[in-house]
gemmi code that builds the backbone of each chain (N, CA, C; Angstrom):
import gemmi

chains = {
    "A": [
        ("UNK", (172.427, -15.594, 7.012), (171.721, -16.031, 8.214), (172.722, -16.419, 9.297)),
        ("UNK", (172.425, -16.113, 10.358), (173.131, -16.494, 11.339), (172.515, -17.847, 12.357)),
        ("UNK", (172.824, -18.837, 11.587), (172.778, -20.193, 12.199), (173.747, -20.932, 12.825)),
        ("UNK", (173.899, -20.503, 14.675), (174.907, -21.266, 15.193), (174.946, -22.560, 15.465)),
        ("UNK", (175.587, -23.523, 15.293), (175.597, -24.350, 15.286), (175.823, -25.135, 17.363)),
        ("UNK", (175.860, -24.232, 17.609), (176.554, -24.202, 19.737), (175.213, -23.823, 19.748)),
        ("UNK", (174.388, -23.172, 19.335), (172.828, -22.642, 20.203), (171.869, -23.476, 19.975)),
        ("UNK", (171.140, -23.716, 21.133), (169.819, -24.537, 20.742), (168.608, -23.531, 21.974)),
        ("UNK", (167.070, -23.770, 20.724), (166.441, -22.940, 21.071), (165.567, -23.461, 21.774)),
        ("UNK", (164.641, -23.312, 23.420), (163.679, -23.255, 23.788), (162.389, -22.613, 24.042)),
        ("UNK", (161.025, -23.131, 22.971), (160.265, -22.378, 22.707), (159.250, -22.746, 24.157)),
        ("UNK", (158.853, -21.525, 24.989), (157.980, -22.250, 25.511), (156.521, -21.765, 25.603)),
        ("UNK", (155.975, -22.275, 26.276), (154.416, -22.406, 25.932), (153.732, -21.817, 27.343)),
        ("UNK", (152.238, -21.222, 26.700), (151.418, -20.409, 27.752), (152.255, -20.982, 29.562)),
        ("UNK", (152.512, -20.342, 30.554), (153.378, -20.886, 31.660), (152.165, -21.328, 32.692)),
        ("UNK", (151.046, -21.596, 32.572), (149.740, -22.178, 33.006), (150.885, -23.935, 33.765)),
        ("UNK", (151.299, -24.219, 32.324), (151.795, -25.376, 32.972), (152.998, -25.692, 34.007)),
        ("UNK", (152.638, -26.147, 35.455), (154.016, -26.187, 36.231), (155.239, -26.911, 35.824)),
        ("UNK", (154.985, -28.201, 34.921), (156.261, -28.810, 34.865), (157.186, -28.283, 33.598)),
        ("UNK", (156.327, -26.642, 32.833), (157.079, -26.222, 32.327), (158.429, -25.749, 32.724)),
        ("UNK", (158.523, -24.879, 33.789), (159.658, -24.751, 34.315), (161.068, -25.321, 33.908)),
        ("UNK", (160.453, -27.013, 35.318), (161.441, -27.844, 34.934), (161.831, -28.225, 33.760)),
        ("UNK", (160.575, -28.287, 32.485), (161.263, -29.041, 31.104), (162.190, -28.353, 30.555)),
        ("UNK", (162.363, -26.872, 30.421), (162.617, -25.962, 30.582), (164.810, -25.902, 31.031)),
        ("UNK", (164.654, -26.060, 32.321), (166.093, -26.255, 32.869), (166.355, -27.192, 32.714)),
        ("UNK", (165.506, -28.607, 32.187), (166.177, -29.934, 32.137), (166.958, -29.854, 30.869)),
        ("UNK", (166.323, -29.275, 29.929), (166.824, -29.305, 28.342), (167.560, -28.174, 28.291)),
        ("UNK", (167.981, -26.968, 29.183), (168.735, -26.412, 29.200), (169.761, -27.082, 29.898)),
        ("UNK", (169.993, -27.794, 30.308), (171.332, -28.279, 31.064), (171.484, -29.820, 30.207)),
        ("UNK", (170.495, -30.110, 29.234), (170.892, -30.930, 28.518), (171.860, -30.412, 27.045)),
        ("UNK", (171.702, -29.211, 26.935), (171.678, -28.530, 25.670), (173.252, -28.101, 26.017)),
        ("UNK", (173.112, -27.470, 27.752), (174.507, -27.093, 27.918), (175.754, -28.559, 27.712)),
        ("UNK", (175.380, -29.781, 27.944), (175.773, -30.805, 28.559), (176.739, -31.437, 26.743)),
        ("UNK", (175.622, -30.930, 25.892), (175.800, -31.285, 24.157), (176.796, -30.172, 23.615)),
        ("UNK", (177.613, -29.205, 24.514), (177.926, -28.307, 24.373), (177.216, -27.137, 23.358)),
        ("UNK", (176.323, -26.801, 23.602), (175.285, -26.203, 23.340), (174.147, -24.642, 24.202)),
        ("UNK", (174.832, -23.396, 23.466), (174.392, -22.476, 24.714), (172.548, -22.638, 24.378)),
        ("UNK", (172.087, -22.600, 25.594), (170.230, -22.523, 25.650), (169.710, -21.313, 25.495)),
        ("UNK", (168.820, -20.948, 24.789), (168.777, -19.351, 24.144), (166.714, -20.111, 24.014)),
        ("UNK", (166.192, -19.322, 25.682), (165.000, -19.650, 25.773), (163.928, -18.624, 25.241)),
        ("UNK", (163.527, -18.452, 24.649), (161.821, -17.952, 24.209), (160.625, -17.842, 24.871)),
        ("UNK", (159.989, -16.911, 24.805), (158.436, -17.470, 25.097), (157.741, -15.802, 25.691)),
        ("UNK", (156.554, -16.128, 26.075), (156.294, -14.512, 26.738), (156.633, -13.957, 27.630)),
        ("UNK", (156.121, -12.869, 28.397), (157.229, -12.175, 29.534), (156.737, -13.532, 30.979)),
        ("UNK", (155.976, -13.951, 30.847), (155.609, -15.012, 32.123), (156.077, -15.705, 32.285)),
        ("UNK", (156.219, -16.282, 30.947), (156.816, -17.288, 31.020), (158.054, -17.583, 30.961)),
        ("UNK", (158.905, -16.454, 30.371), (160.530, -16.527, 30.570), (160.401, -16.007, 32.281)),
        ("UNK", (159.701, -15.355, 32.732), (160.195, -14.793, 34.079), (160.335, -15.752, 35.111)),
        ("UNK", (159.390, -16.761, 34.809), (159.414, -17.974, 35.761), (160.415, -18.749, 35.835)),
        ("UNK", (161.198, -18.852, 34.333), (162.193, -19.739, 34.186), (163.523, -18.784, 35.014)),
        ("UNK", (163.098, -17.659, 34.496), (164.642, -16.462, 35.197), (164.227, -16.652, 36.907)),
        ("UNK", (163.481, -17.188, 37.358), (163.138, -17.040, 38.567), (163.805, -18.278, 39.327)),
        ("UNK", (163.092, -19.142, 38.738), (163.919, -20.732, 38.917), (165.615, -20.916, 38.795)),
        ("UNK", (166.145, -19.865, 37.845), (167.460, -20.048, 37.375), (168.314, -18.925, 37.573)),
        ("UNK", (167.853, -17.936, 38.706), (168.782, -16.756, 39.295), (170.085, -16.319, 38.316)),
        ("UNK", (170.709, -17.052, 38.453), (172.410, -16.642, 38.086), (172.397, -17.199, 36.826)),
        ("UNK", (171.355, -17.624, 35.805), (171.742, -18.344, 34.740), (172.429, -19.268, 34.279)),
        ("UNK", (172.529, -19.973, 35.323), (173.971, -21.876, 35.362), (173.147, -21.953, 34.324)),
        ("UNK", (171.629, -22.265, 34.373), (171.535, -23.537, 33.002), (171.100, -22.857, 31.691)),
        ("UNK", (170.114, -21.588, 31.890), (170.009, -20.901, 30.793), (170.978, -19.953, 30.507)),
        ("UNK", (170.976, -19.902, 28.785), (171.678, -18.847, 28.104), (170.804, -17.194, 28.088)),
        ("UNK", (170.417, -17.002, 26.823), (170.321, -15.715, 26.575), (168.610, -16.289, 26.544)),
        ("UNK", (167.625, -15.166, 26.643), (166.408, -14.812, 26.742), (165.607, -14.007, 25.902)),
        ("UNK", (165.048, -14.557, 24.958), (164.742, -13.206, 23.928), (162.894, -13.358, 23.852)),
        ("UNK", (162.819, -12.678, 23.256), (160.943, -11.983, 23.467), (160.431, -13.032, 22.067)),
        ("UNK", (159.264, -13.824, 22.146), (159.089, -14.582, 21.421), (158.806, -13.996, 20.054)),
        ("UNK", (158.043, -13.164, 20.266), (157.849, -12.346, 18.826), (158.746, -11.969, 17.609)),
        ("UNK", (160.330, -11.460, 18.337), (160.926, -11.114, 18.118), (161.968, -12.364, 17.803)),
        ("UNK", (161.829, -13.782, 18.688), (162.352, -14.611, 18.429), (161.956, -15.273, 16.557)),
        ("UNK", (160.870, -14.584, 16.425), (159.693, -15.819, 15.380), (160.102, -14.862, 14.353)),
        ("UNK", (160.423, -13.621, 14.606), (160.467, -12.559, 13.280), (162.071, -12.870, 12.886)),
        ("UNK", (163.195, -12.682, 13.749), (164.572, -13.087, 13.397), (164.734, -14.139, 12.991)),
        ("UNK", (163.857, -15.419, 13.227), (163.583, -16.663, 12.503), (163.607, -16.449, 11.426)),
        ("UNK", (162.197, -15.896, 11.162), (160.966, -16.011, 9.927), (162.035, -15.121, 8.876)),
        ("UNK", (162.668, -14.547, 8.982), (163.652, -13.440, 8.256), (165.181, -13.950, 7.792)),
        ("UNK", (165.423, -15.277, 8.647), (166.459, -15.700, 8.169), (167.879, -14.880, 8.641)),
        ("UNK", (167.537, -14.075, 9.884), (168.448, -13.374, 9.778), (168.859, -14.475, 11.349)),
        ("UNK", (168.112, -15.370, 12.347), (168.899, -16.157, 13.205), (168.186, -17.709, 13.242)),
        ("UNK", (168.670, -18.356, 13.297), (168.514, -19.746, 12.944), (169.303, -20.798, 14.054)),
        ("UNK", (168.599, -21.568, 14.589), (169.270, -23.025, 15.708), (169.418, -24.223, 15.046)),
        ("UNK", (170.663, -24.600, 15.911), (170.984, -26.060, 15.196), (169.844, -27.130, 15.964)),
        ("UNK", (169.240, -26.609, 16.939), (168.284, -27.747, 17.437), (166.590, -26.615, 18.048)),
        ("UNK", (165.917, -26.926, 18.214), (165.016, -25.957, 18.622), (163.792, -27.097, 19.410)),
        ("UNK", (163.956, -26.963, 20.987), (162.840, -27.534, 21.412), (161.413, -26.547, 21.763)),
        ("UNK", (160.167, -27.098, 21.350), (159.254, -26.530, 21.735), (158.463, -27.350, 22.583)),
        ("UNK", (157.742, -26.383, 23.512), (156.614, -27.418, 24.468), (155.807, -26.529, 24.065)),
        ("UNK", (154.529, -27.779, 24.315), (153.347, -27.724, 23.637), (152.503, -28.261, 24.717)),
        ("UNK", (151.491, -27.841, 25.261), (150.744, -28.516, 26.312), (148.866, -27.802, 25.912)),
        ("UNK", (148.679, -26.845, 24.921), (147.498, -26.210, 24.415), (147.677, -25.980, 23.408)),
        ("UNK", (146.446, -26.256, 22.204), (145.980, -25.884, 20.878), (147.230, -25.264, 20.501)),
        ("UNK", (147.323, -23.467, 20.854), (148.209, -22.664, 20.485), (149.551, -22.915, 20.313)),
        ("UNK", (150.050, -24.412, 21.245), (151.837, -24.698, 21.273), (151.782, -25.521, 19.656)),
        ("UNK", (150.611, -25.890, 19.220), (151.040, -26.831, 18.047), (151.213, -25.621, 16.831)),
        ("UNK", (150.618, -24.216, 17.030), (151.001, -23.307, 15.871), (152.051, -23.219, 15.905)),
        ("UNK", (152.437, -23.230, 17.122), (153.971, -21.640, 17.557), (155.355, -23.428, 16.896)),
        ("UNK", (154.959, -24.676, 17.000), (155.484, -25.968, 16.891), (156.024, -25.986, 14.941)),
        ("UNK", (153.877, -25.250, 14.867), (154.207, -25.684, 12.947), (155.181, -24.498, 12.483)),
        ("UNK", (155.009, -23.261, 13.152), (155.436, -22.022, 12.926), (157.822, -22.185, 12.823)),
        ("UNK", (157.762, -23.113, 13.660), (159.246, -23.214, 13.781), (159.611, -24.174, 13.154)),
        ("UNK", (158.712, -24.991, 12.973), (158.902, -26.023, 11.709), (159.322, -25.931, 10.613)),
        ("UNK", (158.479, -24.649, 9.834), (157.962, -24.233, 8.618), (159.412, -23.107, 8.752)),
        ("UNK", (160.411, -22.196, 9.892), (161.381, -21.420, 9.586), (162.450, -22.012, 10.054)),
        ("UNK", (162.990, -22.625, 10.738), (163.919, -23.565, 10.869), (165.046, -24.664, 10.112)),
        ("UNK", (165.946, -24.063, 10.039), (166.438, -25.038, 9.199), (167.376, -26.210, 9.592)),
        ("UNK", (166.860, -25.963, 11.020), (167.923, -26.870, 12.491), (166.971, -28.290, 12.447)),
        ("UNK", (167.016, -28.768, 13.692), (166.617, -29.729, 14.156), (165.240, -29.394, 15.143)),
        ("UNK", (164.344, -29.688, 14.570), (162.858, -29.542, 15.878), (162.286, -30.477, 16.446)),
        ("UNK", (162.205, -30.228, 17.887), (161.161, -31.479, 18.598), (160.508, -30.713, 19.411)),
        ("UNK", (159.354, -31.443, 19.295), (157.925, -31.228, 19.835), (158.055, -31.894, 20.945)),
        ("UNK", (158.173, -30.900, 22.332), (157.790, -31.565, 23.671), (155.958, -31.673, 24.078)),
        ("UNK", (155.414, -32.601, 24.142), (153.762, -32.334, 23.972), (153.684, -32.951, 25.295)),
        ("UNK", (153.112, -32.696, 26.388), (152.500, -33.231, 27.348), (151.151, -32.019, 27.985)),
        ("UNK", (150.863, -33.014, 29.042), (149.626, -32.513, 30.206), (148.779, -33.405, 29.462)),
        ("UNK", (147.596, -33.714, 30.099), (146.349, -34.426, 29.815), (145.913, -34.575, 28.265)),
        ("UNK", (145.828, -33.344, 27.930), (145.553, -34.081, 26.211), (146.783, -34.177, 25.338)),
        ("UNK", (148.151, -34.425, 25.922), (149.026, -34.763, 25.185), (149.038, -35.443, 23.789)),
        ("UNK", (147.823, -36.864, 23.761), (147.660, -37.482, 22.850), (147.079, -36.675, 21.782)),
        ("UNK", (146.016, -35.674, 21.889), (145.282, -35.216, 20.958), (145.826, -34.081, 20.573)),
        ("UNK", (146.749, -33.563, 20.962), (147.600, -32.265, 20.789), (148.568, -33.532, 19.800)),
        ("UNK", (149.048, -34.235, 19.987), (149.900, -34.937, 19.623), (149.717, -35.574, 17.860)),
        ("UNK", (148.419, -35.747, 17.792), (148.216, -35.967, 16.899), (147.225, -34.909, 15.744)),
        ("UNK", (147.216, -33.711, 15.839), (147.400, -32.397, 15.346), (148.422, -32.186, 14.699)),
        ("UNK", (149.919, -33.124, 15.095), (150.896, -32.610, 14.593), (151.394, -33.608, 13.412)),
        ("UNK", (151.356, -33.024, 11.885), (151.682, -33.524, 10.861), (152.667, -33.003, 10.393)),
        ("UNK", (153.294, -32.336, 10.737), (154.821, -31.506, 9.888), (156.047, -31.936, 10.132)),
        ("UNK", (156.946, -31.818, 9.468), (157.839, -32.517, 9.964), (158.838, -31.627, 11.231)),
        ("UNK", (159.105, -32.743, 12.052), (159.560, -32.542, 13.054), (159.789, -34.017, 13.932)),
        ("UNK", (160.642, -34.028, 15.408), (160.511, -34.937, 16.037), (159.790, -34.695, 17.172)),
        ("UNK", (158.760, -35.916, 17.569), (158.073, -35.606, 18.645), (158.147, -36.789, 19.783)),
        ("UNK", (157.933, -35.603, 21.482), (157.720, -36.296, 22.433), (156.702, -35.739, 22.807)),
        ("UNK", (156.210, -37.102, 23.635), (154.760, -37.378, 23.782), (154.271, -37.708, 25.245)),
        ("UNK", (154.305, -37.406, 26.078), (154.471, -37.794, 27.270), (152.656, -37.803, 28.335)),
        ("UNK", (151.639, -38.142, 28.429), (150.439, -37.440, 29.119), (150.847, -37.660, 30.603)),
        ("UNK", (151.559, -36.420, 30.584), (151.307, -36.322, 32.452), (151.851, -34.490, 32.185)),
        ("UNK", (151.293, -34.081, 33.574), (151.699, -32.636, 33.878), (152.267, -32.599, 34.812)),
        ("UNK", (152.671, -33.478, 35.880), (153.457, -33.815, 36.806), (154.678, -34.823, 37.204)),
        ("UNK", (154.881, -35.422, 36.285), (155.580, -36.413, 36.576), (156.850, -36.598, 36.193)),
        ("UNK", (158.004, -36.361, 36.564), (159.420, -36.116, 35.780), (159.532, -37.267, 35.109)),
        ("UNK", (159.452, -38.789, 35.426), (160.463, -39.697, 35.383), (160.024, -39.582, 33.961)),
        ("UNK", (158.485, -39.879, 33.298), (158.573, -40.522, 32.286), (158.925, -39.053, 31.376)),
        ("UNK", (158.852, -37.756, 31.605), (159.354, -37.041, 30.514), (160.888, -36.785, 30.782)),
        ("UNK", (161.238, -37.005, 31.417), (162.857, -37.560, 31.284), (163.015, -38.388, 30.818)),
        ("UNK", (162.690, -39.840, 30.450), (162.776, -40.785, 29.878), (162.526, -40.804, 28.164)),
        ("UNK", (161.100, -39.690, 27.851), (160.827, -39.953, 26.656), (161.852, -38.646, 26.049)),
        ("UNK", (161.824, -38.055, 26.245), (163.215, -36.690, 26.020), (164.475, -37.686, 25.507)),
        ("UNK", (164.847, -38.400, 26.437), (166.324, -39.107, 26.620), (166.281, -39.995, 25.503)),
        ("UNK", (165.180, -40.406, 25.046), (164.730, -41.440, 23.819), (164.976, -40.345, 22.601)),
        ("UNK", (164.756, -39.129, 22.632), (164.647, -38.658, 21.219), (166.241, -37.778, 21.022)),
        ("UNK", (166.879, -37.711, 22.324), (168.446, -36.824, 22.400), (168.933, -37.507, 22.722)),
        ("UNK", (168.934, -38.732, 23.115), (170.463, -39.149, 23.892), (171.250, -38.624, 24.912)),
        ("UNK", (170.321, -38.275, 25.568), (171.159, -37.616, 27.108), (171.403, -38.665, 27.720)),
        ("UNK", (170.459, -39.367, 28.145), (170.155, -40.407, 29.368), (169.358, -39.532, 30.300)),
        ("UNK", (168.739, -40.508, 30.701), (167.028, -40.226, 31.515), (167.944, -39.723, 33.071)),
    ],
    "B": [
        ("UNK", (159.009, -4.489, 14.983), (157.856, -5.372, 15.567), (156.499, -4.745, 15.501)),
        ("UNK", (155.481, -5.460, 15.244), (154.281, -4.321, 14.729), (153.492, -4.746, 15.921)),
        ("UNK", (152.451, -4.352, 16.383), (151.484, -4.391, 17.997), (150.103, -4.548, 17.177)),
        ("UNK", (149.513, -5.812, 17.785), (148.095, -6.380, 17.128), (147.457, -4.577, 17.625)),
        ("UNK", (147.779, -4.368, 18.992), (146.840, -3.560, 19.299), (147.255, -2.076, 18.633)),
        ("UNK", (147.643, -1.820, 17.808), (147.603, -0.421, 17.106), (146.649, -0.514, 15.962)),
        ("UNK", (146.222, -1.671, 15.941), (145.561, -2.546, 14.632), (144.128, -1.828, 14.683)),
        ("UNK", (143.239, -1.161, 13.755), (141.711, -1.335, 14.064), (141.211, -2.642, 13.477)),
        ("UNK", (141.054, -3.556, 14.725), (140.764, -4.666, 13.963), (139.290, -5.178, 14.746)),
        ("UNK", (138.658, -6.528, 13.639), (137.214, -6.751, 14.660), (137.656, -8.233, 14.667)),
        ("UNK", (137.276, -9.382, 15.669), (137.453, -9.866, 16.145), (135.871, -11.278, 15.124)),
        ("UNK", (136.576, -12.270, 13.995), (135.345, -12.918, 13.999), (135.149, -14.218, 14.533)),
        ("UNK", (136.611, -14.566, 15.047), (136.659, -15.989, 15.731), (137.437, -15.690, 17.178)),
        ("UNK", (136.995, -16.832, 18.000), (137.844, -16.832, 19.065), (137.969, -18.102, 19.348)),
        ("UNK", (139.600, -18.391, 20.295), (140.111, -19.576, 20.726), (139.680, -20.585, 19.963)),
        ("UNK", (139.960, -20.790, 19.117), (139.508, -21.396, 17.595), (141.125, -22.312, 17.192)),
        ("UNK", (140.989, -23.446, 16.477), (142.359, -24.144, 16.380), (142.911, -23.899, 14.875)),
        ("UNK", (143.943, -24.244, 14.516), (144.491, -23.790, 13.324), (143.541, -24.775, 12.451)),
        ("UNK", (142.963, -26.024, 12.797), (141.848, -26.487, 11.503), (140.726, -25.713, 11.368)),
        ("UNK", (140.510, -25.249, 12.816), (138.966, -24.341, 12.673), (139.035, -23.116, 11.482)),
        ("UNK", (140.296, -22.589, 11.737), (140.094, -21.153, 11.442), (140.934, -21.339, 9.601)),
        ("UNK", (141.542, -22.024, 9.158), (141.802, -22.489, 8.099), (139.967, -22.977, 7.340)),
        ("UNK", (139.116, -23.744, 7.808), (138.355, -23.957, 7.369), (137.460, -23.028, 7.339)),
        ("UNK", (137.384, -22.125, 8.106), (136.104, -20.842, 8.449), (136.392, -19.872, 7.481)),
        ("UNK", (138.268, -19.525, 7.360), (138.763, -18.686, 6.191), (138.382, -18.824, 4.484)),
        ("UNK", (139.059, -20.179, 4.843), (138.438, -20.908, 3.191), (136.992, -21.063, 2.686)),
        ("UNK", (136.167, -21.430, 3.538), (134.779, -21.817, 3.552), (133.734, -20.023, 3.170)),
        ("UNK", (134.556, -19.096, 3.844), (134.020, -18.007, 3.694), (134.264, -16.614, 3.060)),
        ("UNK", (135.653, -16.841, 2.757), (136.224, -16.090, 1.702), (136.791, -16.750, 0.512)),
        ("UNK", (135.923, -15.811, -0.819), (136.304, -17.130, -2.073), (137.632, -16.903, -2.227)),
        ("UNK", (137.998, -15.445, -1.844), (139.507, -14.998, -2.337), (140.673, -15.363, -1.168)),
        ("UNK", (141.166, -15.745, -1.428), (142.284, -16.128, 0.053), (143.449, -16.379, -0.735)),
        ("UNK", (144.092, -16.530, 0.578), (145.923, -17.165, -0.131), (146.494, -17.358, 0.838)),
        ("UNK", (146.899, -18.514, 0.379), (147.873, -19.538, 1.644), (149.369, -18.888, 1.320)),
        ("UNK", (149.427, -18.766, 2.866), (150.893, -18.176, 3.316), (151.619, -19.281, 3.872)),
        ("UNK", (153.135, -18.721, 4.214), (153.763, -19.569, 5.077), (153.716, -19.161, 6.700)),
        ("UNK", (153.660, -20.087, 7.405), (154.524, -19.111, 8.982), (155.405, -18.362, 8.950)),
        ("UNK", (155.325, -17.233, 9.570), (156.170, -16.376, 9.671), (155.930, -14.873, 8.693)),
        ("UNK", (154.912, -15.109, 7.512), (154.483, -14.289, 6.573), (154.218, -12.988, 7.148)),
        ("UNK", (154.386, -12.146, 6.722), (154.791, -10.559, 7.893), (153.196, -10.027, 7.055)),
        ("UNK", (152.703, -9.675, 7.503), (151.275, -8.841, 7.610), (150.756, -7.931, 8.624)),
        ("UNK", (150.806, -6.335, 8.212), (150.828, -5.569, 9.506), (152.216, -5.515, 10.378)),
        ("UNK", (153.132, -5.844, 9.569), (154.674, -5.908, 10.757), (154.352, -7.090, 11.864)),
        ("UNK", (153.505, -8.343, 11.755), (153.109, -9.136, 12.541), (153.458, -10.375, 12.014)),
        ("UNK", (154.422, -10.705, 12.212), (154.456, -12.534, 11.720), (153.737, -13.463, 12.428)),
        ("UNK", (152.979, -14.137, 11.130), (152.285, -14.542, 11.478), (152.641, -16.097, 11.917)),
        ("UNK", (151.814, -16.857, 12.846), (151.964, -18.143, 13.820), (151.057, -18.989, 12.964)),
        ("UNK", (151.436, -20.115, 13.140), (150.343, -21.477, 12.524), (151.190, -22.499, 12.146)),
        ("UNK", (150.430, -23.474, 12.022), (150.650, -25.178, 11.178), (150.675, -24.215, 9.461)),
        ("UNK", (151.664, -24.710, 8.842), (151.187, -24.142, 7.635), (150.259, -25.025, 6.735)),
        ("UNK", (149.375, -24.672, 5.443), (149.338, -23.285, 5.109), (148.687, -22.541, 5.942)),
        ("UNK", (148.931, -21.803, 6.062), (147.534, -20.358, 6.710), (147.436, -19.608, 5.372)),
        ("UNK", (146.194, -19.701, 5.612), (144.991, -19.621, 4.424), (144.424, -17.132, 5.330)),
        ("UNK", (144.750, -16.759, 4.290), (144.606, -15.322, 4.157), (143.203, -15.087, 3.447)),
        ("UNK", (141.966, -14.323, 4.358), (140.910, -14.203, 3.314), (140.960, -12.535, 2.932)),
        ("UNK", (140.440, -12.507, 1.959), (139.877, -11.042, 1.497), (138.747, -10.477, 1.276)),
        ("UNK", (138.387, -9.475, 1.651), (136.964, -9.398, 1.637), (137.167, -7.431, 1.127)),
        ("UNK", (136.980, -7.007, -0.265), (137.304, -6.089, -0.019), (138.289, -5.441, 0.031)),
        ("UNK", (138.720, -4.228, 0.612), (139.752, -3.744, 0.984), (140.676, -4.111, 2.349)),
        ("UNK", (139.602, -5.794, 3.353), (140.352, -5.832, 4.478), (140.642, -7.619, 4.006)),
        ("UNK", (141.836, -7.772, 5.127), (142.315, -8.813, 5.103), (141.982, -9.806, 6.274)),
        ("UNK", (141.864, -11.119, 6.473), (141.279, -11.749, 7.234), (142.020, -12.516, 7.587)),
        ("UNK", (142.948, -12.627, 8.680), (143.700, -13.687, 9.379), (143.726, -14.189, 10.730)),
        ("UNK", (144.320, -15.096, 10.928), (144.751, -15.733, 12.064), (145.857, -14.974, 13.190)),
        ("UNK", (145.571, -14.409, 14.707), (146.762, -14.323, 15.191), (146.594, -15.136, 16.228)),
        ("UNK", (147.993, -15.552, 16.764), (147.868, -16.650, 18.062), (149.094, -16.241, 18.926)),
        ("UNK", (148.110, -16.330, 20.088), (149.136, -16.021, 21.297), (149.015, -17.632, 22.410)),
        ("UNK", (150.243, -17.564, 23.004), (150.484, -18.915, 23.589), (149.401, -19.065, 24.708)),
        ("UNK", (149.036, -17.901, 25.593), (148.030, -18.358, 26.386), (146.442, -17.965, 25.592)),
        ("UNK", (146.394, -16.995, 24.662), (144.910, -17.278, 24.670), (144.433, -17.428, 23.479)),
        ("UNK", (145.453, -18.607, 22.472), (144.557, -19.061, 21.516), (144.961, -18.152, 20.647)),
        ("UNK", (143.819, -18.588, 19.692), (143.851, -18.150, 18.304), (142.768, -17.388, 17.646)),
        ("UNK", (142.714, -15.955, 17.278), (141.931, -15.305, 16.908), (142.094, -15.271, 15.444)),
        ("UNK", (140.710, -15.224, 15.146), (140.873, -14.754, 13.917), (140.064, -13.059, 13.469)),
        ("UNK", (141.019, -12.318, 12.819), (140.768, -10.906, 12.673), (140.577, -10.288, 11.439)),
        ("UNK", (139.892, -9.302, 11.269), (139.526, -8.677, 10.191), (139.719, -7.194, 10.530)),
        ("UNK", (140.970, -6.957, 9.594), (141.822, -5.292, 9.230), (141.822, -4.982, 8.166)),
        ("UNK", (141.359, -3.711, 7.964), (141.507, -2.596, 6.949), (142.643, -2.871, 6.295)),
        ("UNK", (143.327, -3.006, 5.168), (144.576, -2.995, 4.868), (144.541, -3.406, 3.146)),
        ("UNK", (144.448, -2.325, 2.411), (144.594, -2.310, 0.892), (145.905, -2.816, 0.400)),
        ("UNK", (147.239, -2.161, 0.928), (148.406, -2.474, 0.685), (148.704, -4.203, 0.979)),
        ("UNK", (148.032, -4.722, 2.019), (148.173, -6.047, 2.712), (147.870, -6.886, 1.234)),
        ("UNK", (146.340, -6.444, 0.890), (145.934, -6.838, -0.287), (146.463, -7.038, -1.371)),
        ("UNK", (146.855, -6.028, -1.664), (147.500, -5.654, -2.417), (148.967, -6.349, -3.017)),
        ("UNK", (149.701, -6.273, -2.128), (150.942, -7.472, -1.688), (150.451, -9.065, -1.606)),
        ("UNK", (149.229, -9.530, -1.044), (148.956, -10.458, -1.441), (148.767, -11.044, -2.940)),
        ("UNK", (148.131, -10.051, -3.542), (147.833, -10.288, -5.024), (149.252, -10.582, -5.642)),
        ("UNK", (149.918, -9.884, -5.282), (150.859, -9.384, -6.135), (151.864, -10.588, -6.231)),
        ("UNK", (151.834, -11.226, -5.017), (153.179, -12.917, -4.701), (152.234, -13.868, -5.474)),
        ("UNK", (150.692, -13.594, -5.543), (149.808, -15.153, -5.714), (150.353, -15.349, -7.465)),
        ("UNK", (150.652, -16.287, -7.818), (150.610, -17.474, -8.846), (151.212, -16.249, -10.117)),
    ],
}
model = gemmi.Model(1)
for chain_id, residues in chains.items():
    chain = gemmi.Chain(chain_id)
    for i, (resn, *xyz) in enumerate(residues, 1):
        res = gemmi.Residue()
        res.name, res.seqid = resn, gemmi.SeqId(i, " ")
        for name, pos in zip(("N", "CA", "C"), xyz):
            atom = gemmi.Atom()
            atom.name, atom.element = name, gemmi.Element(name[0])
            atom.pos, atom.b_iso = gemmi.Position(*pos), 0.0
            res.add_atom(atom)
        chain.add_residue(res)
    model.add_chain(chain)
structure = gemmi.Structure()
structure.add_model(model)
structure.setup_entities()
């Protein structure tokens, strides 16, 4: 298996949500900051938005097709020393248990927007979770992030 | 990489959550088998909280697929070999 120990993975979720973006480049420039390349996931929308936001790639690394991310997982043939997922609908807590269950890194559950709490508590597997109910608001998901990595808010 | 849509498949749940469709599987197929995430069926790895619960009905297989924006379907495909391979890992 090829488990680097420098890569950390961002899974992200339906791109419906705006402050995906930002969570997005924040934890990529946190990931870069841990010396850590950001190697983001998700569908073609939703990586495009982030490639849109991030032109020249300063904060993201490499970009791969989620499917293809979950099968090189699920196969053991690529593996992260850390793997964040956001979760903001039903579906982010599968794609959450799904990296849980192939992972042999470190996982946290980014959960926000309005039903943060009840998405939040769906989640029984192991993993670490942030919990944040807002869809707009940086400070406090910078803050609860900074609580579970140690960046500083 | 395998494509849901090359699949002949019928459609018996929609936007349904991984408790719904775990309980609808179990509740309605006596024969099933809990997989892990990631369990390849159809060249499709499959997504979920584990277990995901596999029904059988027959010669077709009954699962869960989930995509990030629209939820979680649950589907019913033709697939003897699927079956087949299921039997074959159970107990």
């Amino acid at each position: 298996m090829s488990e680097k120990e420098d890569e950390g993975l961002i899974v992200l979720g339906c791109p419906e949500a705006p402050v995906q973006v930002s969570l997005a480049i924040h934890l990529a420039h946190g990931l870069r900051k841990a010396g850590k390349t950001p190697v983001i996931t998700g569908n073609p929308s939703a990586r495009a938005l982030v490639a849109m936001a991030d032109p020249e790639g300063r904060y993201v690394g490499e970009m791969i097709d989620l499917d293809r991310c979950i099968e090189a997982m699920a196969a053991k043939e690529r593996d992260f020393a850390a793997s964040f997922v956001l979760v903001h609908v039903e579906s982010g807590v599968s794609f959450a248990g799904t990296i849980s269950a192939i992972s042999g890194g470190k996982v946290i559950v980014v959960v926000f927007g309005k039903d943060a709490e009840s998405l939040s508590a769906l989640i029984d597997f192991p993993c670490e979770k942030v919990t944040v109910r807002t869809a707009h608001k940086a400070g406090p998901l910078k803050a609860a992030i900074a609580e579970v990595t140690g960046w500083g808010a | 990489m395998g494509c849901v849509e090359a699949l002949k498949y019928e459609v018996l749940l929609r936007n349904c959550s991984f408790r719904e469709y775990r309980d609808y599987i179990r509740k309605n197929y006596r024969e099933f088998y809990d997989v892990m995430p990631g369990y390849r069926i159809f060249d499709l790895a499959l997504i979920g909280v584990p277990p995901i619960p596999i029904g059988v009905d027959g010669d077709s297989v009954i699962f869960p697929y989930t995509k990030p924006c629209h939820g979680t379907f649950v589907l019913k495909v033709e697939g003897k070999d699927e079956v087949l391979r299921l039997r074959s890992q159970k107990k």
